[in-house]
C-alpha positions as CSV (number, residue, x, y, z in Angstrom):
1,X,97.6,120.1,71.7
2,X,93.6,119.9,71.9
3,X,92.0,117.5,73.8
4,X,88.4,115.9,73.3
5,X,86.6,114.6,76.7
6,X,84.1,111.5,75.2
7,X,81.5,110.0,77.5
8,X,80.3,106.5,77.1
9,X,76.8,104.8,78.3
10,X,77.9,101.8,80.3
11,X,76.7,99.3,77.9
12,X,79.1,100.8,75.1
13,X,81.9,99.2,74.4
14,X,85.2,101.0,75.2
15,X,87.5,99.2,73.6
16,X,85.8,99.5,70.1
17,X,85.4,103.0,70.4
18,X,88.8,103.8,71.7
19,X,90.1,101.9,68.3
20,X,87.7,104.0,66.3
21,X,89.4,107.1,67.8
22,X,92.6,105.8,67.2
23,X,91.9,105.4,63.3
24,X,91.3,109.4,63.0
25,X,94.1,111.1,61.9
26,X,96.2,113.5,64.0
27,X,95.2,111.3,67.3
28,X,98.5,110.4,69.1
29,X,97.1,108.8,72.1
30,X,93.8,107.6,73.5
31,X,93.5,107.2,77.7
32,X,90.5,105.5,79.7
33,X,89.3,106.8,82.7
34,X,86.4,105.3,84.9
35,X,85.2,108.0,87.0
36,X,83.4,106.9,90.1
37,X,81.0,108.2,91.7
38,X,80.4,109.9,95.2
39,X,79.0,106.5,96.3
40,X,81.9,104.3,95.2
41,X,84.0,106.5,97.1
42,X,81.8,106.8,100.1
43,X,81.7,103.1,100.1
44,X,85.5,102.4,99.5
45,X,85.6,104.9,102.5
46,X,83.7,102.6,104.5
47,X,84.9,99.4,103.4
48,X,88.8,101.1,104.5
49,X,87.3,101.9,108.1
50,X,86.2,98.2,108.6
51,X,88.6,96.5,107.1
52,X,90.9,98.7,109.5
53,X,88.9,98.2,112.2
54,X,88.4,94.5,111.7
55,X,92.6,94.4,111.8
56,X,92.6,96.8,115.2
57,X,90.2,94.7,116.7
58,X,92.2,91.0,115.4
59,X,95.5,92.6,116.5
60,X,93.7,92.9,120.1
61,X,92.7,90.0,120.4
62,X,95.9,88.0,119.7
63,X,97.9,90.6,121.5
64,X,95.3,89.1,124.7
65,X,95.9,85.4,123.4
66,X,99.8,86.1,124.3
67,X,98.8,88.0,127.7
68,X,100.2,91.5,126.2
69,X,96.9,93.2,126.7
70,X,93.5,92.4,128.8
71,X,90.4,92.8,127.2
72,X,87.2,94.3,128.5
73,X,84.5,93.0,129.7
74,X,81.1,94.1,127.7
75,X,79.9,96.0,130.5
76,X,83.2,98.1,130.2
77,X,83.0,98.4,126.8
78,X,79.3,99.8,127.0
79,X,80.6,102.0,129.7
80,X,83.5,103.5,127.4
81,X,80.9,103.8,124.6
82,X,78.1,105.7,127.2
83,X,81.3,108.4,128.6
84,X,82.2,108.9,124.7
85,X,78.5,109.5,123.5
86,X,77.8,106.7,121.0
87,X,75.0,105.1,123.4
């Protein structure tokens, strides 16, 4: 089997050229893949860490709401942040 990598400008359409393809003789199957670049991932990568840190910090909270946790004060919290470097 031989293989043939195509790449499309962004403003060509891939479903018209993947039936072009298809037409050819000897073609058994077509695939699409959208490759993303290093800043799609970097910024899916980011958008995880909130998100996760956005459902750490919510969980807190109601966890403080039932009286299962206390939470700091912000003079604590700078405190924690100073001792681990980030201020």
């Amino acid at each position: 089997m031989t293989q043939i990598l195509v790449t499309l400008n962004e403003d060509v359409a891939t479903q018209t050229v993947r039936k072009a393809i298809e037409l050819l003789r000897g073609v058994t199957s077509t695939m699409v893949f959208k490759n993303g670049t290093k800043a799609d991932n970097k910024t899916a990568c980011q958008q995880r860490y909130v998100k996760e840190s956005l459902e750490r910090a919510f969980d807190e909270v109601k966890r403080a709401e039932r009286g299962e946790h206390k939470l700091k004060t912000d003079e604590e919290f700078m405190e924690e942040l100073k001792a681990e470097g980030f201020v």
